[in-house]
N, C-alpha and C positions, 0 to 999 in steps of 0.2 A: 105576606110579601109576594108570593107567586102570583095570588090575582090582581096584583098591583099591576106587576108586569105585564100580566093579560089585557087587563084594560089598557094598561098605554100603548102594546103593538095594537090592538084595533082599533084603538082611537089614531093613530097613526097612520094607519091603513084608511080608512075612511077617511080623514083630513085632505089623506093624498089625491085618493077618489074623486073628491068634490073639486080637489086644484086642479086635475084632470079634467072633469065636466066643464069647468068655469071657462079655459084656457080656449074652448070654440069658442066661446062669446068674449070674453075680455082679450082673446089672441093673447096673454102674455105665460109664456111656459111655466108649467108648473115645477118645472127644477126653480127657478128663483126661489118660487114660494115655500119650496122643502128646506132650501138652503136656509130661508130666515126662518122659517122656521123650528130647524134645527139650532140654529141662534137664540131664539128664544125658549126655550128649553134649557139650556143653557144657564142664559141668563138669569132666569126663575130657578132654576135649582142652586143656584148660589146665592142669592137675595134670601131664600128661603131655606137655606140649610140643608138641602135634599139631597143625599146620598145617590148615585149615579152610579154604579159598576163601571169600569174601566175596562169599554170595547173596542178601544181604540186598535189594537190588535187584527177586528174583526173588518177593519176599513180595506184594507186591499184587497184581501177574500172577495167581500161582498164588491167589490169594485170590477176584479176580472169576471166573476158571477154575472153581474151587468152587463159586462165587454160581449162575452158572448153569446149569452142571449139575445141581446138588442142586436146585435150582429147577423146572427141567427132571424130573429123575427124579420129583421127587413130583407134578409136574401131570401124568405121565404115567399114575398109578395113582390119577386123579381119576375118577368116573362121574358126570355130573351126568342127574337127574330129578328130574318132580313128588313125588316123595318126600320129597327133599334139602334144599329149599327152606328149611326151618328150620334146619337144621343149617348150611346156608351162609350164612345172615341172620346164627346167633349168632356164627359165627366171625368174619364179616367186620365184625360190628360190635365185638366184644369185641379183637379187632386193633387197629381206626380210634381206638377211642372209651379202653380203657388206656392205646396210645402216647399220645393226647392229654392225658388228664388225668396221666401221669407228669411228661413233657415239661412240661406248663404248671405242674404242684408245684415241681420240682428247677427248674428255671429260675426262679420268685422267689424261693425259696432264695437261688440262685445271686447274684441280682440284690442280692436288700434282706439278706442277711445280708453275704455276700461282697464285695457291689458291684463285681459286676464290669458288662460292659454287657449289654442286652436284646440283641442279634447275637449277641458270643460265649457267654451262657449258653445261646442257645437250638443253635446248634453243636454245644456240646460235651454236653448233655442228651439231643439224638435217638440217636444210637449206644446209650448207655445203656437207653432205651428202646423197644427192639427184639429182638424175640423171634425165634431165633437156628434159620433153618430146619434149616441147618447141621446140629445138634446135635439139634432135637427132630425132624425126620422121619426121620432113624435110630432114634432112642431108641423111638420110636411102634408100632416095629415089629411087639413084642407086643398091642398094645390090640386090643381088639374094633374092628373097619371102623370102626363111628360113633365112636367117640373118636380112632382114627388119622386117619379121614377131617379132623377137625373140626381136629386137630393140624397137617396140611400145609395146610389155607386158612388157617387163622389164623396160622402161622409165615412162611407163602409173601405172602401180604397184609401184616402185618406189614415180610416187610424190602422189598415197592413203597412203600409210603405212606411209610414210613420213610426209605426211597432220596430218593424224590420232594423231602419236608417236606427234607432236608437239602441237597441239591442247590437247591431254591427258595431256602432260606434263603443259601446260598454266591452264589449266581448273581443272586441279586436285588439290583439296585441303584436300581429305580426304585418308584415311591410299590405300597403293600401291594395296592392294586385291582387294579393295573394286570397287576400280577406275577399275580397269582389270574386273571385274564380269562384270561393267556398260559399259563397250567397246566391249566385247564378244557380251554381250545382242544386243548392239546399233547395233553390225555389222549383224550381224544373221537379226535383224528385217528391216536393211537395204536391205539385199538381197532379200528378199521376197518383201519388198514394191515395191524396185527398177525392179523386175518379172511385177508384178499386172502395175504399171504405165508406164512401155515399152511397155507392149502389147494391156493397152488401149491408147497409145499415134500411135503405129504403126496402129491399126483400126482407127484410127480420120484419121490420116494421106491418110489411103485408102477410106477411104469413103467419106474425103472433095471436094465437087464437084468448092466450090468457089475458083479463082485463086488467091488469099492468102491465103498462105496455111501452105509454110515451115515455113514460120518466126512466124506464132503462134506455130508451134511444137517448136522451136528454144526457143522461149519465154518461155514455160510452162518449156523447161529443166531448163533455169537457175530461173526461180522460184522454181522449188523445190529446186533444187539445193542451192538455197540462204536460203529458208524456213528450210531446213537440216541443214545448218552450224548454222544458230541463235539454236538452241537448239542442236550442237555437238553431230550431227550426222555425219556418213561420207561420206559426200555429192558429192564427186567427183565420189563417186561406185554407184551411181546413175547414172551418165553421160556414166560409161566404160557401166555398165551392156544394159544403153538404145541401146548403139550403138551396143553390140552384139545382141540383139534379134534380131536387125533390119536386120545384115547383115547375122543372120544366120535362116533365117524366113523357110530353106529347112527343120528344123527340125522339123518344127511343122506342114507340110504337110500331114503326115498321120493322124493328131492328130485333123486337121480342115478341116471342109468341105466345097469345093471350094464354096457354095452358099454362104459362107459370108465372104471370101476371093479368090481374083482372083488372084492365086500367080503373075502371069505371068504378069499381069498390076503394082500388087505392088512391084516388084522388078524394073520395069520403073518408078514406083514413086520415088524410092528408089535411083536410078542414079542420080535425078534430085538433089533428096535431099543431097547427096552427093556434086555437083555441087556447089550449094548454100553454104553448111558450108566450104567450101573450101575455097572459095572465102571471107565469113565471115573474116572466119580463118585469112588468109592474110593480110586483111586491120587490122585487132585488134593486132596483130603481129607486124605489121611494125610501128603502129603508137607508142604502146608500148615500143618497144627499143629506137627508136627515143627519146621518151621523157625519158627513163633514162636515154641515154646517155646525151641527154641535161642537167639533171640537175645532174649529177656525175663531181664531184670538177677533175680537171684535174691534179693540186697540187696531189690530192691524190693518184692520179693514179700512179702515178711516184716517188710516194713515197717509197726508196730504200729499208725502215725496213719491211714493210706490204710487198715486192714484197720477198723478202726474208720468210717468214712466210706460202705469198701462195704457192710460190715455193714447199716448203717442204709440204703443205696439197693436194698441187696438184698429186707433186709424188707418197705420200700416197693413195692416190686414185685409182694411175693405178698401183703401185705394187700390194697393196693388189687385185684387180681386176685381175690382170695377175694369181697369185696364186691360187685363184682362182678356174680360168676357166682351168686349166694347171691341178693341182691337185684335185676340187673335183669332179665338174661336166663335166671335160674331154673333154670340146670339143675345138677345133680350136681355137690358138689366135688370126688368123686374120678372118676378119676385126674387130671383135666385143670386140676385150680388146681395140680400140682405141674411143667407141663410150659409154663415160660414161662421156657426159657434162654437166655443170652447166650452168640454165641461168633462165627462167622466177619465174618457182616455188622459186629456190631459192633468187631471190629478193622479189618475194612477201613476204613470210615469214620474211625474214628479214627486210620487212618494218611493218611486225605486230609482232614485238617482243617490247615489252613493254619496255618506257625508262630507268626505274630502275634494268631491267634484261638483258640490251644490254650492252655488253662488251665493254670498252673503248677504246680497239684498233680496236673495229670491225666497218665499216663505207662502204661509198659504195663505194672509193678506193680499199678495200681491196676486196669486192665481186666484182669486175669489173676484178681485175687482176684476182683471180681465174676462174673466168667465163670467161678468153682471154684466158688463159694457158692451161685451159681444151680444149676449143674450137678450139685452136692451135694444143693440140696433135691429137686430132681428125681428124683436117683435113690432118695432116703431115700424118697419117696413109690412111687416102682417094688418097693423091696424091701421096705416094710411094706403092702405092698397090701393084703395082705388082713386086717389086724388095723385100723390105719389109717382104710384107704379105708370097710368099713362101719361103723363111728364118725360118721364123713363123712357117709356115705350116710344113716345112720339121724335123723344130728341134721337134717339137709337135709328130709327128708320129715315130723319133726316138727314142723317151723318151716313146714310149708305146708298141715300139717292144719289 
């Protein structure tokens, strides 16, 4: 039985590999092909009588394991300068400012059509309304720097504020002021701690002589990081802010003296370290979709009334997003109106939404079709790039003549 096991994770592993490799050339993300794939696994072990262990357990694990990694990996291939400065405005506002006005749509929806209450509509709408790093700082891969760049702030910002707004909303039982004073405060004291323990994790990292090295830096992140979430703090702005110091160590050059840092060595540290959560990244990733898609009822997926529902949350998503980027922040629809997919963040969350605040029709049918449909516009947008996108482009700069 054990080398059973063995063979199915590396056959898993490499399966994923190759949906990796294929995804430059075909442009369509390899989370789809995990997710059916995990479906079929599934399916074949019931057909065929084949006993499955019950991992199901190990899904949210491996889920926040992915949160911060891929988190992690894309704030590591962050360079920030006076350059940038706009391009980190549009992101950071087009993140804040979509989650918000989805959130606040699909929630009186929820309310005045559905009636259900202002708590659980506001619950079960955040998940929905978060753009999936997961999924688009892979997919991003091909873009030009400035549209990849703009893709890991806005999907990495995205699932903090996301995090936060839902964790607020779960945790808060006392009047709306009070709660927001205690969020400012938390965030504020987040930033500064998350300063102080980046740049003593980035000196460990330079000064560890022994050849284990990255995987206790790896290790300390998701300890605090887990240490921050039990007392609802915002533990994910711990993981973006580590990765920026790391990657942007040329600012503190003038400010430290090469006798106790060697930049020039620790920026070869730094590749290595890259190297390593990469590679993390990938195996926590693959294993991840694999085992949701295995344990996503297939019934539900297909389910005509929920495909209808996403449909319409889907659309919502990328109109409002084309709006937008069209009218406020002005810039190009293409590639970046088609790169606003749901997928790990919002299952994780919606597997920690409490059973008496989960909405009846909400199940993982119905996050599976949105997280395809998204995932789908996305890549229809990757693979008609070029016919598409300057259409996009052309109507865009007609409309600001």
């Amino acid at each position: 039985m054990t080398y059973y096991i063995l063979i199915a994770l590396c056959v898993i592993i490499i399966f994923s590999y190759i949906f990796e490799l294929s995804a430059k050339y075909t442009k369509i993300p390899g989370v789809i092909l995990l997710i059916i794939t995990g479906m079929l696994i599934n399916s074949l072990s019931s057909n065929f009588s084949i006993k499955v262990p019950d991992l199901s357990g190990l899904l949210p694990i491996m889920g926040v394991l992915g949160l911060i990694l891929i988190v992690l990996e894309g704030s590591l291939d962050l360079t920030i300068n006076s350059s940038k400065k706009k391009l980190i405005a549009n992101s950071v506002t087009s993140s804040i400012v979509l989650l918000a006005v989805f959130v606040t749509l699909l929630t009186l929806v929820l309310v005045y059509v559905y009636e259900f209450t202002w708590k659980q509509s506001l619950i079960n709408s955040i998940p929905l309304g978060i753009i999936s790093s997961a999924v688009a700082i892979p997919s991003a891969t091909g873009l030009l720097n400035r549209d990849r760049e703009f893709v890991i702030y806005e999907s990495s910002i995205s699932d903090i504020v996301g995090i936060l707004a839902f964790d607020f909303i779960i945790a808060n039982s006392t009047s709306i002021g009070k709660g927001l004073l205690g969020f400012v405060i938390d965030f504020v004291a987040t930033i500064i701690i998350s300063v102080l323990f980046s740049s003593a994790l980035a000196f460990i990292l330079h000064k560890i002589k022994h050849h284990v090295k990255y995987i206790i830096i790896t290790t300390a992140i998701i300890l605090v990081y887990s240490l921050a979430k039990l007392i609802h703090m915002p533990s994910l702005l711990v993981v973006l802010i580590f990765g920026l110091v790391m990657n942007n160590n040329h600012l503190f050059k003038n400010k430290i003296s090469t006798k106790f840092i060697d930049f020039q060595s620790f920026n070869s540290e730094l590749t290595s370290f890259k190297h390593i959560t990469g590679e993390f990244t990938f195996i926590i990733r693959s294993f991840f979709f694999i085992m949701f898609g295995f344990y996503t009822n297939i019934i539900d997926v297909l389910d005509l009334d929920s495909f209808i529902f996403a449909s319409l949350v889907t659309l919502a998503i990328f109109v409002l997003r084309g709006i937008f980027m069209k009218s406020i922040i002005k810039i190009p629809l293409n590639p970046l109106l088609f790169f606003a997919p749901r997928g790990l963040i919002t299952i994780l969350l919606f597997l920690n939404i409490p059973e008496d605040m989960l909405l009846p029709s909400m199940n993982k049918g119905l996050i599976t079709q949105i997280i395809f449909l998204s995932i789908l516009i996305m890549t229809f947008g990757n693979v008609f790039l070029g016919k598409v996108g300057i259409n996009l482009d052309k109507n865009f700069q007609e409309s600001n003549e």
